[in-house]
N, C-alpha and C positions, 0 to 999 in steps of 0.2 A: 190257060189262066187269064182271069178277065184285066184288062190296062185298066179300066175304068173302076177306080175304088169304090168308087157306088156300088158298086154290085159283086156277085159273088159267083163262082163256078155252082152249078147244079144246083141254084137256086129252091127252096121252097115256099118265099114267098115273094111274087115282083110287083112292083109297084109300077105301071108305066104311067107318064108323063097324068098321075092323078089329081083332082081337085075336089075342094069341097065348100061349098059355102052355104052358109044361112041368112037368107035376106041380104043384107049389105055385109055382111059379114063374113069375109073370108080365111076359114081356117085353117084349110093347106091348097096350095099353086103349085101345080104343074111338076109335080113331085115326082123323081124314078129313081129308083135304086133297089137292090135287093137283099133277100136276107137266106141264110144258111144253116144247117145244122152248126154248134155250138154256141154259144154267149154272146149274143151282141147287149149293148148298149147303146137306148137311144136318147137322148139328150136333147135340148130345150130348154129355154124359159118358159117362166107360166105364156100359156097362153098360145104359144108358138106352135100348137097341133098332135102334139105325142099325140092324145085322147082320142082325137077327132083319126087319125090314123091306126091305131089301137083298135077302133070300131068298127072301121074300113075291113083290117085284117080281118077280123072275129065274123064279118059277117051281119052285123046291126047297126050300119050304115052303108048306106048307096053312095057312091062316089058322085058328082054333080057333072065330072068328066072324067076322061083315061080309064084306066082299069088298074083290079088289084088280083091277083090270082094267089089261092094258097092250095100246094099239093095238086098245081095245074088244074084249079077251077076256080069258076067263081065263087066264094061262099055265099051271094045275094041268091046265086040261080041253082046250087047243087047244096040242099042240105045233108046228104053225106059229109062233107066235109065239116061240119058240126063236131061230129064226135070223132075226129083228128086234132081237135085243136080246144084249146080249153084259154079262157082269157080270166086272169085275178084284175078285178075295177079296184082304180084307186077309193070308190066312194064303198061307203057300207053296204055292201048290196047283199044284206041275210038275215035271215029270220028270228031276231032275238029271242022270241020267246020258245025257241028250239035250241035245244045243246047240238055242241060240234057235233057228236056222235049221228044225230039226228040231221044234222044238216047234211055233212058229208053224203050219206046214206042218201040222201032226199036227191044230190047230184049224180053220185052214180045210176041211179032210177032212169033220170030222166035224161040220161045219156045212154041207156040201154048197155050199161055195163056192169057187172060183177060187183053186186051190192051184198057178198055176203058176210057175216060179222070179221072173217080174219082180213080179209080184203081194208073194210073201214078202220079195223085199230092197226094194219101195216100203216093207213094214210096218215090218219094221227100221228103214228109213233114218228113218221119219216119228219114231222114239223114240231116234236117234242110238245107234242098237249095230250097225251093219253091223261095226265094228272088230273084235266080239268073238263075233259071229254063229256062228263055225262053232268059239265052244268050248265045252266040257261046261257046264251051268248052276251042274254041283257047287259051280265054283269061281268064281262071280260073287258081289260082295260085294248086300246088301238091296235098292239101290237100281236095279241091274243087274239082279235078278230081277224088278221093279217093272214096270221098264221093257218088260221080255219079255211080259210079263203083258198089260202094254197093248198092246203090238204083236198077240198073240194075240188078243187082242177086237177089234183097230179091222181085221185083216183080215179079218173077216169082214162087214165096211160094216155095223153096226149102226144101225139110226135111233133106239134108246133105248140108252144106256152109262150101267152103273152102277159109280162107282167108290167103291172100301171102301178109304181110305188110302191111294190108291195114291204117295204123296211121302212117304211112310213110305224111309227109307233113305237118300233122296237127297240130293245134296250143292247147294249154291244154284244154279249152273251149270243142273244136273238139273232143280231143282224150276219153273227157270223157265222152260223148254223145255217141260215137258210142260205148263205154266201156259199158255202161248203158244196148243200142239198142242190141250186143252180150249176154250180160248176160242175156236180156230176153228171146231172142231166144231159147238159151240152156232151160232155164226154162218152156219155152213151149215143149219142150221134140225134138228136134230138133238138131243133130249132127253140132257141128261147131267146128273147125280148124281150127288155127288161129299160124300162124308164126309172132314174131315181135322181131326188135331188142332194142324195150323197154322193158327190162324185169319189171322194176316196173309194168308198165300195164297187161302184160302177168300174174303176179303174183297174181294181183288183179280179174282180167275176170278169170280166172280158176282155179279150184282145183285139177285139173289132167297135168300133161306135159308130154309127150315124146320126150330126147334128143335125138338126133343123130350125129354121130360125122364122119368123113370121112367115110360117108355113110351109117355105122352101128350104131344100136340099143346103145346108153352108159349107159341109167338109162329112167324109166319110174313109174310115178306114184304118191302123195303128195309131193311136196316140203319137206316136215318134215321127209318123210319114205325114201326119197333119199338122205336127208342130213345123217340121223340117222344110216342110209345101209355104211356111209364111214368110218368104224371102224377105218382105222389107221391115221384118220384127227381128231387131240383133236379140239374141239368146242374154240373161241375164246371167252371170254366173257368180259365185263367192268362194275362194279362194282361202284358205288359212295358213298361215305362213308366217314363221318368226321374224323378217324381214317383207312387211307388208309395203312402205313406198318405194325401196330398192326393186323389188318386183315387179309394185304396179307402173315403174316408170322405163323400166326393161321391155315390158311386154306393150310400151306403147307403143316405146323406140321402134319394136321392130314390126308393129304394124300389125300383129295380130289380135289387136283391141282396139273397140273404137273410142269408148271410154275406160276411165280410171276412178276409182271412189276407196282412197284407202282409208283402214282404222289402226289403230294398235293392234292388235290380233288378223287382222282379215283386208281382203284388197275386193271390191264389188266391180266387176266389170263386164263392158257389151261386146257381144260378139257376131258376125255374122255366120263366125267359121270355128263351130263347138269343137268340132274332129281336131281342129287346127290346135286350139288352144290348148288340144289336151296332152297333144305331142308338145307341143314348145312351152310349156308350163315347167313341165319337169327341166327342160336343158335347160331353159334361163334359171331356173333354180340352182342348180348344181352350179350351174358358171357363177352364181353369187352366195355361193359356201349357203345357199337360204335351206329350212325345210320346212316341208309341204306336209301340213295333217290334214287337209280337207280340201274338197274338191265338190262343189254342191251347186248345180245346177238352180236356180230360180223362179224360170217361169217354163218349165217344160213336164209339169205335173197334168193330168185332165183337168184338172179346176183353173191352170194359167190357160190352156189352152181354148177352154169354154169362155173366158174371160173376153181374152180376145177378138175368139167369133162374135161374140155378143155387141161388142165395143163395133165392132165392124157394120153392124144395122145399119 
C-alpha cells in the first residue's frame, strides 16, 4: 500500500512531476500524483488547473514537462487509449441543433462503439432524459445539457471518466442521480474524476480527493487524514449542553481546549486533540450532573477543509 497519499496502489492514471504552460502562463507545476479505480474528487479554485489537467488526462493537451500515462500510455502518442477513456467538458461542447438521441449516437460512431438504437436509450435512460431525448439540445435548459454530455461518455463504456463539473446546472433531484450513477460506476471498478464546485457533493461521491492549488499538488487523500495532517489548525467544535460555562470552564481547567466561547445552549471551542475531547467531554459532563445533546465538529467538513488550503496560498 502506497505511504504517499498522492498516489494510489495499481494506479490507472500517474501524473509524474507534470507541467503546463501557455506563454507566461502557468497552469500546472510539477504536478505527481495518481488516480484509481473508484471516485475521486478533484478540487481547486477557479483557475488552479482542474481543466488544464483534465486535457492532459484525455489526451488533448501535451504536457510542456513530466509525463501523464492513462492505462500505462501515453494518450498524446497511443490513440487506442481514446476509446478507454471518455472526458464530460465543463463548457458546451454539442451540437444544438441535434437531439440527445442524435448526439449520443453521433459519440458512439466515432468512438467505434455499439451505436445501436437499445444501446443509445440504455445511455439516456442511465442520465433520466429519455423524456426529452428526441428534442433539439438548442432548447435544453445547463443541466439537461449536462446530462447529454454524460450519457455521451458512459455509451461508449469508458474504464477511466473524466468529469469537469458535470452538476453544474442541475437541480437537487438531478444532482443526486447522477451522484448515485458516479458512485456506481466507481464501484464497478472503473476510474472516475470528478471536479465540482459543490463540495457537499464532492464529499459525498468520493472517499479520495486530490487538491490542487495554483497548479501544484496542496493535499491528497481522506478528507479526515487531510484535516488531521493540519497540525497547527486546533479543530473547531460546538458542544450543546445544559450547563454550557460550568463545562466550558472544566474543560479548560483540564487542558483539553485551547479555547472557550460559551452561550446559553452551547460551549464553542479549540482543539488540537478531537479524539481527546471526545473522551473527556462525556466524564467532565457526568462529573457536573451536566447533559450533553450535541457534539458537532465545525471546520472538519471538505468545504472547511478546502477553505483552509486555499487560505494557505
Amino acid at each position: 500500500m502506497s505511504s504517499d497519499p498522492a498516489f494510489v496502489d495499481n494506479p490507472t492514471i500517474t501524473v509524474e512531476t507534470a507541467s503546463k504552460w501557455f506563454g507566461q502562463k502557468v497552469a500546472v507545476s510539477n504536478l505527481s500524483c495518481s488516480f484509481g479505480p473508484g471516485v475521486t474528487g478533484l478540487l481547486g479554485p477557479n483557475g488552479a488547473g482542474k481543466t488544464t489537467l483534465f486535457r492532459m488526462i484525455a489526451g488533448l493537451t501535451t504536457t510542456s514537462n513530466g509525463s501523464v500515462r492513462v492505462l500505462g500510455e501515453d494518450p498524446r502518442r497511443d490513440s487506442s487509449v481514446f476509446r478507454r477513456v471518455a472526458l464530460v467538458p465543463d463548457e458546451d461542447a454539442v451540437y444544438s441543433a441535434m437531439t440527445a438521441r442524435r448526439f449520443v449516437r453521433y459519440a458512439a460512431q466515432l468512438s467505434g462503439t455499439d451505436h445501436s438504437p437499445d444501446v443509445i436509450t440504455a445511455a439516456l435512460g442511465e442520465v433520466a432524459m429519455l423524456d426529452a431525448a428526441d428534442r433539439p439540445i438548442a432548447g435544453y435548459s445547463k443541466g439537461m445539457r449536462q446530462r447529454t454530455k454524460v450519457a455521451a461518455a458512459l455509451v461508449t463504456n469508458p474504464e477511466v471518466l473524466i468529469l469537469d463539473e458535470p452538476l453544474n446546472g442541475t437541480d437537487p433531484v438531478q444532482r443526486a442521480h447522477l451522484i448515485d450513477l458516479f458512485q456506481e460506476l466507481g464501484d464497478q471498478g472503473r476510474t472516475v474524476v470528478m471536479s465540482s464546485h459543490v463540495l457537499e457533493e464532492v464529499e459525498r461521491v468520493s472517499s479520495r480527493v486530490v487538491a490542487i492549488v495554483d497548479g501544484r499538488l496542496a493535499a491528497a487523500g481522506s478528507v479526515d487524514a487531510i484535516r488531521a495532517a493540519m497540525y497547527d489548525i486546533p479543530y473547531s467544535v460546538r458542544i450543546e449542553t445544559d450547563k454550557p460555562r460550568d463545562l466550558g470552564a472544566a474543560m479548560f481547567t483540564s487542558g483539553v481546549v485551547d479555547s472557550v466561547e460559551a452561550s446559553n445552549t452551547s460551549v464553542d471551542v479549540r482543539t488540537n486533540d478531537v479524539t481527546r475531547l471526545g473522551s473527556e467531554a462525556p466524564r467532565l459532563a457526568a462529573e457536573l450532573d451536566a447533559k450533553l445533546t450535541g457534539f458537532h465538529p465545525q471546520d472538519a467538513s471538505l468545504e472547511s477543509v478546502f477553505r483552509y488550503l486555499v487560505e494557505r496560498r
